[in-house]
C-alpha positions in Angstrom: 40.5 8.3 -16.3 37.1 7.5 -17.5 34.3 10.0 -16.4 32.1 8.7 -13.8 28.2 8.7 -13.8 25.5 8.6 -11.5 23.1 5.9 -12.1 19.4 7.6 -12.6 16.5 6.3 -10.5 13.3 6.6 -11.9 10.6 8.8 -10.3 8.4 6.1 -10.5 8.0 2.9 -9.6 5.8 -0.2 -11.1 4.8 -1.4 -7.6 0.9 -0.8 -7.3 -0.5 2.0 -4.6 -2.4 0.6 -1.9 -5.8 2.2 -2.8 -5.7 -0.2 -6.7 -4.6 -3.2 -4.3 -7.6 -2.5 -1.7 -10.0 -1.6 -5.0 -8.8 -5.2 -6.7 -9.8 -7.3 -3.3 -13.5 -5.3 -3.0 -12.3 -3.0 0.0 -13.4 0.5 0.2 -10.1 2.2 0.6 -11.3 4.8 2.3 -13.1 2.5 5.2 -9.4 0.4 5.2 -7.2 3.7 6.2 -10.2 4.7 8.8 -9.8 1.3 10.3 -6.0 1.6 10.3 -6.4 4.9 12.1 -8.5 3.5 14.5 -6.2 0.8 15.3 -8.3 -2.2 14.5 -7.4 -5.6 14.5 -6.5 -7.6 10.9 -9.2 -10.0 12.2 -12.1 -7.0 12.9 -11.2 -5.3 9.8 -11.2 -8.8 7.6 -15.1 -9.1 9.5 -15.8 -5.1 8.3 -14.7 -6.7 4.9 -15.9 -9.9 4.4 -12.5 -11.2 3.5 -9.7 -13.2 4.8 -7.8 -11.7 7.6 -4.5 -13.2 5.4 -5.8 -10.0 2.6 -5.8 -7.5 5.4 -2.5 -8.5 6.9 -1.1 -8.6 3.4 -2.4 -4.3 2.7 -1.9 -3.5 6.2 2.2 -4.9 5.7 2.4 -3.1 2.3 1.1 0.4 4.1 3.4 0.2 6.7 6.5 -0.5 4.1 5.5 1.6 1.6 2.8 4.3 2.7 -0.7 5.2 1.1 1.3 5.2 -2.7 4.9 3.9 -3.6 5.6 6.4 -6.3 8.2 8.4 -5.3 9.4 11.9 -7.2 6.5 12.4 -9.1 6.8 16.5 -10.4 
């Protein structure tokens, strides 16, 4: 019987955190996770911006999927 191994996972991942993907559209990150606390709408926070309410929809979705960084099992 041939030994059996465990696949390894990576402790990182290529995906990029949500703070470079607000920085590459122009949004102050910090400003974006205040308006996410506060509950605002894609549309109020795309005004706040100056962008398309599309871009908001599109961090706001990676957020709730993935949280504020999608590297996992960093040491």
């Amino acid at each position: 019987m041939e030994p059996k191994f465990k696949s390894s996972r990576a402790p990182w991942s290529t995906q990029p955190s949500l703070k470079e993907m607000a920085n590459e559209v122009g949004i102050d990150f910090d400003r974006f996770i205040d308006g996410l606390a506060a509950n605002r709408s894609d549309t109020e926070l795309a005004a706040e911006f100056g962008v398309n309410s599309q871009v908001i929809y599109r961090l706001r979705d990676h957020f709730e999927h993935y949280g504020l960084h999608s590297i996992m099992g960093q040491d």
